[in-house]
Each structure stands twice: as C-alpha cells, then as structure tokens.
N, C-alpha and C positions, 0 to 999 in steps of 0.2 A: 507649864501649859504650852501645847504648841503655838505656834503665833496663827496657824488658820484659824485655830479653835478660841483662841481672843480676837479678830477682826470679827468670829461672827459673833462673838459675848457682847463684845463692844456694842456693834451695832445694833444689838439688842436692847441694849443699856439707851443707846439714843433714842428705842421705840419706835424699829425699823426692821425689817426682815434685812440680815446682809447681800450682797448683789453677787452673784455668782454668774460672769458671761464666761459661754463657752464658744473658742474660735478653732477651729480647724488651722494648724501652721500652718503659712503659705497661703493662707486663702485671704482676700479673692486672688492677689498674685506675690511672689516675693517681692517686691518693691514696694506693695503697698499692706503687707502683711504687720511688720511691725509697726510703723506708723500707728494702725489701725488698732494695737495692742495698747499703747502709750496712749493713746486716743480713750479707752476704755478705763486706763488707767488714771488720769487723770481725772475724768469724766465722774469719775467717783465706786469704782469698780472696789468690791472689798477681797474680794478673791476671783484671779483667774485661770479658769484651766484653757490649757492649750491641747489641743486633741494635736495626738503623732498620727499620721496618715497610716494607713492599711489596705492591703490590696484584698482581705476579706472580712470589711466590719460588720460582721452576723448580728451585732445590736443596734444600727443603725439604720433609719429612715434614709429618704432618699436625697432630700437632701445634703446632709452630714457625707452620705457614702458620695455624692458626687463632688463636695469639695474635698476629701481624700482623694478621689482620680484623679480630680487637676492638680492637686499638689503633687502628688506622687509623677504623674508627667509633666510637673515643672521643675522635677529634682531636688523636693524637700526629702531631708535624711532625717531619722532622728538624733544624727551624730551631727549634723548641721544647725540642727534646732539647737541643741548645746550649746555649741562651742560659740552662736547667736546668744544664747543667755548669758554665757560666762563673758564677754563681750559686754554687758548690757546689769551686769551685776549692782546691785546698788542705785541704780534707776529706776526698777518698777515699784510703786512703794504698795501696792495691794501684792497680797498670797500668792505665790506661785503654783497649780497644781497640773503636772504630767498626765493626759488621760487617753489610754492609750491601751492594743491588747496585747498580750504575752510574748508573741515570737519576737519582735523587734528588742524586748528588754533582755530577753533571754539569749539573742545572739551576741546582743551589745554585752553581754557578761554584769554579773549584778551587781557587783564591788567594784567593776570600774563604772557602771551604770549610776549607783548613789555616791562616789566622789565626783563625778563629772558634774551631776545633779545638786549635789552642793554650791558647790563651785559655782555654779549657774545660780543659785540662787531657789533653787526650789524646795518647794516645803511639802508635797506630798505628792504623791502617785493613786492614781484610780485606773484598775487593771478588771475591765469585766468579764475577761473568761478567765480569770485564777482565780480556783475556789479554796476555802478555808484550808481545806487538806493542804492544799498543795504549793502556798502563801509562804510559809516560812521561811525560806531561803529568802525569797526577797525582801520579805518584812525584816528579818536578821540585817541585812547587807544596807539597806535604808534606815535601820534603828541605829548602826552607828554613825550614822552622819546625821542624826536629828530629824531624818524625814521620815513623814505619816504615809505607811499604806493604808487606804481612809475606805474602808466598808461601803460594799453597795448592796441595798436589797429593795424588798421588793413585794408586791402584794401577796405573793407563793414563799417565801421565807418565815420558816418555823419558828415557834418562841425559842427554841432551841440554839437553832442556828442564829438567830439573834445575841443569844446568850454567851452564844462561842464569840463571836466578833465583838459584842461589848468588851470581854476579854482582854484584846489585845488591840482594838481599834485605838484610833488617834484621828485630832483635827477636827474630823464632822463625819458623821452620816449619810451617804449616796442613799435616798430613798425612791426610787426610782415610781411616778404614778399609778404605769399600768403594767400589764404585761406585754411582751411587742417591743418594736422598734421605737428609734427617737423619732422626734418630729411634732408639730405643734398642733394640737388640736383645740375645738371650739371651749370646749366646757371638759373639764375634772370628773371622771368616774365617781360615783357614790364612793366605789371601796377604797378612793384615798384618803376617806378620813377615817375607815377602821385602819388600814394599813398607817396612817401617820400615829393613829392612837398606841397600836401595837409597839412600834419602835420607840415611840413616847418612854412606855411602858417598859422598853427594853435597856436600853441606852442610857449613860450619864451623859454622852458627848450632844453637842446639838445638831441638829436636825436639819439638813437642805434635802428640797423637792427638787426634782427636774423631771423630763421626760412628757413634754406638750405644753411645758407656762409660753406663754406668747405675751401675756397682758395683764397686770397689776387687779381686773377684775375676778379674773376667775378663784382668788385667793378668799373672795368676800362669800361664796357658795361654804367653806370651812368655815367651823365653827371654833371659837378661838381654842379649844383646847386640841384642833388638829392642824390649825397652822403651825407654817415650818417656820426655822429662824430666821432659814435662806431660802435663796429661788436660784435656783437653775437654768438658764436661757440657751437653746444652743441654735436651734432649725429657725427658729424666726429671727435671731437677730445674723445669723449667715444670710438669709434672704433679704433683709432690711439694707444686709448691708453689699450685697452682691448690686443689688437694685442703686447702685451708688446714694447712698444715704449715708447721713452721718451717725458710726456708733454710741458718739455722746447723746445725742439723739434719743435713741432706743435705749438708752438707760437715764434717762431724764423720765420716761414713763414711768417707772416705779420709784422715785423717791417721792 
C-alpha cells in the first residue's frame, strides 16, 4: 500500500478525515516557506502537497495563482524545490505530494524527475492538465520509484473515466467540489455529494475533497456516506497564512 494511501486509512482508523494542507513553494517568501512546511508538519499535517509555481495555472483561483507569481519572481524552480527536499529527506514525517502542471515535469525530463523525487522524499505527484490518454509515461517513470500519480476528478468525470483511473490510480483520489477554479467558498454545491457518491462508487482507494473547504463546518451539510476521508485546504490556509498567522493554527480547526 502506498504510505499516502495508509496516512489517510490510518486517520480514518482514528475517526478523523486525514488533513491535506496545500502550500504553494516559496510562499509567502523563501525564508519563510519551509519553516512554514515543518510548521504544518508538525502541527499534525497527514499529507502535504507542495504546489510547483506556474506562469499559467488555468485551474487556479486567484489566490493560489498569485502566490505562484511571487514565487516564481522570487526565483522558486522546481529543480530548487528538489534539491530543498532531498536536503530535508527524512524530516518531514507527513506524505509528500508534488502538485503541479505538465510543462515544468516534462522539461525537467520524467526519469530524472521521479529519481530526483525520490530522493526527495516524495510519494506522489497530482498533474491537472495530463489527462488519462496521455499519463503513461509519467505514471511508468514514477511507478519505478514507488511514487503515486494520484487521480483528480470531478463533478463532469464519467463513470467510465472513473473506471479507467480506478485502473491504475495509487495513494488517494483528487475529488475536486466544483467545476472552476481553486479558491474557498461559503458553502459546498449540492452536486458534491452526488459527485463524492459517484467516485465512492468508483474507487477502491480513498477519497480527499479539495477545491473551496475553508472550515471543518461545511463537511456537516454531507451526509456521512459522502464524506471524504480527507480534506483538501489550499486558498484559505495561503490567506491565513499570508495575513501572518500561524499555520498550526489553521489546522488546529479541524482536528
């Protein structure tokens, strides 16, 4: 079993959705970027994705997209972000997961992309504009080094295409809420608890939501058989923590 896919069993096992913070590298600056990681980590993070900066994230809110600008003109690389993890190997004790789009993986070459990613300590990659067709070389190049290219869908994702990523998925599930951009909204769509049922439905592996949680209540509107395992955090806890707040903080809300 992957070790994402037991942090979030586990946590389930303790009668807890697992905690999933998403941080943009480099943000809010590099000096206070890892800190801030370690900070999560400790804090009781059970998996973290690190978002690689882009100069055109088409699925992102505007928050998310503006701390990818500052990173990226603060001179965050994703070959920097590496060579930072493999540095740092063996210290973070929550899941490592790379989340990030295509072009930067695919410049960086994908077999030296999943050794460097080892070596760093990472245990999955989430890429939202490579679709099922076109996944295989990377899923190949990350299966030998153990790491999960980890499914994302979505309220428009077919029982089919579900059926295809069951397949071959690892780790967990990207269920994404709505359709649109990241970014935190008041209240959960009705369709995310046909869309959570769906992939219920579909999937052995379990289940994290992202894509607008802000707050431990909005999970109480779901009805227990479309709560997720995990939760997702990305645009409120960048803002909590841009606003100088502490991220152990913002993940002391949901336990």
């Amino acid at each position: 079993m992957n070790i994402l896919e037991q942090k979030i069993r586990d946590a389930k096992a303790a009668g807890r959705p697992a905690l999933i913070p998403f941080l943009t590298a480099g943000f809010p600056d590099q000096s206070t970027f890892w800190p801030t990681l370690m900070e999560l980590d400790e804090g009781g993070a059970d998996i973290i994705e690190i978002g690689v900066p882009f100069s055109d994230p088409v699925a992102d809110g505007p928050v998310v997209e503006e701390a990818s600008r500052r990173a990226l003109s603060d001179g965050v690389s994703l070959r920097g972000i590496l060579e930072e993890l493999i540095e740092r190997k063996g210290l973070i004790q929550a899941g490592v997961v790379l989340m990030g789009y295509l072009n930067p993986f695919l410049q960086y070459g994908y077999e030296k992309l999943a050794r460097d990613a080892a070596r760093g300590g990472v245990h999955g990659f989430i890429v939202p504009d490579l679709p099922y067709e076109e996944a295989g070389p990377l899923r190949e190049a990350l299966k030998k080094e153990g790491i999960a290219l980890i499914p994302l869908v979505g309220p428009n994702t077919s029982a089919e295409r579900m059926a295809l990523y069951n397949s071959v998925g690892e780790g967990y599930v990207y269920v994404v809420s709505v359709m649109g951009i990241t970014g935190e909204r008041n209240d959960l769509a009705p369709q995310v608890a046909v869309t959570m049922r769906r992939a219920r439905s579909a999937f052995k592996l379990p289940l994290a939501l992202g894509f607008g949680l802000r707050e431990p209540s909005q999970l109480e509107a779901l009805s227990p058989d479309a709560r997720p395992d995990a939760v997702v955090f990305g645009s409120a806890l960048l803002k909590h923590i841009d606003a100088g707040n502490s991220a152990a903080e913002f993940l002391a809300r949901w336990k």
